[in-house]
C-alpha positions as CSV (number, residue, x, y, z in Angstrom):
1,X,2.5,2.3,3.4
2,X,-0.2,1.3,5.8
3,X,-2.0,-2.1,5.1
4,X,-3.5,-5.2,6.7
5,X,-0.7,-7.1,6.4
6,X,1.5,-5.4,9.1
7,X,-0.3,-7.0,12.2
8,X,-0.8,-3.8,13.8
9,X,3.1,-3.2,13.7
10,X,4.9,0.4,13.6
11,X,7.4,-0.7,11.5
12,X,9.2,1.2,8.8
13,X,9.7,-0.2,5.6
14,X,12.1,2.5,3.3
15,X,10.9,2.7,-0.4
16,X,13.8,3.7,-2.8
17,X,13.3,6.1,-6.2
18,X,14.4,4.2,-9.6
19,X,15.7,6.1,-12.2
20,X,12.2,6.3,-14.6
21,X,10.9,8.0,-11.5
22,X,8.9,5.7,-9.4
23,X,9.7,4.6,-5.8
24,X,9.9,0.6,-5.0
25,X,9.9,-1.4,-2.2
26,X,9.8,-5.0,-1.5
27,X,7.6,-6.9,1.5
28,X,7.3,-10.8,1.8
29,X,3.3,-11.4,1.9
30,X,1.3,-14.9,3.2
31,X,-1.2,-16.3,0.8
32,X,-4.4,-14.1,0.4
33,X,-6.2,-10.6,0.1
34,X,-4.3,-8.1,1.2
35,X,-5.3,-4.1,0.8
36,X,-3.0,-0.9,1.5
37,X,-2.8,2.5,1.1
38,X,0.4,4.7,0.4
39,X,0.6,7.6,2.8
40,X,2.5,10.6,2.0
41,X,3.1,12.9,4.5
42,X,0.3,11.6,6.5
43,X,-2.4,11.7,4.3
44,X,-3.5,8.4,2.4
45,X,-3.1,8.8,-1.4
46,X,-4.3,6.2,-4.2
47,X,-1.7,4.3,-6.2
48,X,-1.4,6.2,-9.5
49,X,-2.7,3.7,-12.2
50,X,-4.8,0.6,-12.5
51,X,-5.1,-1.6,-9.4
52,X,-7.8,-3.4,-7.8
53,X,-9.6,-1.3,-5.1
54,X,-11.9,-2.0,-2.3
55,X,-14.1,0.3,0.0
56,X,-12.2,1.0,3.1
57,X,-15.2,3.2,4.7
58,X,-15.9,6.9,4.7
59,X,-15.3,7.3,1.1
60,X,-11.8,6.2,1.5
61,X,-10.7,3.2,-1.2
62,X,-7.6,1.3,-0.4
63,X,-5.9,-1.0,-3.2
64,X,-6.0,-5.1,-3.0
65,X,-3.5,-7.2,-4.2
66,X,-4.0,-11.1,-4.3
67,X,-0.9,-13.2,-3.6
């Protein structure tokens, strides 16, 4: 997951795969917008589903969440 709540940090956060399927992982957020992408195997992919998105340049859309 890549997204402008990491500071610019390299860290790793591991997602783990529920039994209906889906993969879940849990990150402490500050007030605010923030947007992300989920990137699989190195190339960005759009969350399956319904979410908020916002233009992230070069036809690239990254999803917003509002905490």
């Amino acid at each position: 997951m890549a997204g402008n709540f990491r500071d610019g940090t390299e860290t790793t956060r591991p997602f783990r795969k529920c039994k209906d399927g889906t993969w879940r992982t849990t990150l402490r957020l500050d007030p605010g917008i923030h947007e992300y992408r989920i990137i699989v195997s190195g190339i960005g992919c759009p969350e399956p589903g319904p979410s908020a998105r916002r233009a992230g340049g070069s036809d690239v859309f990254n999803c917003v969440v509002w905490v």
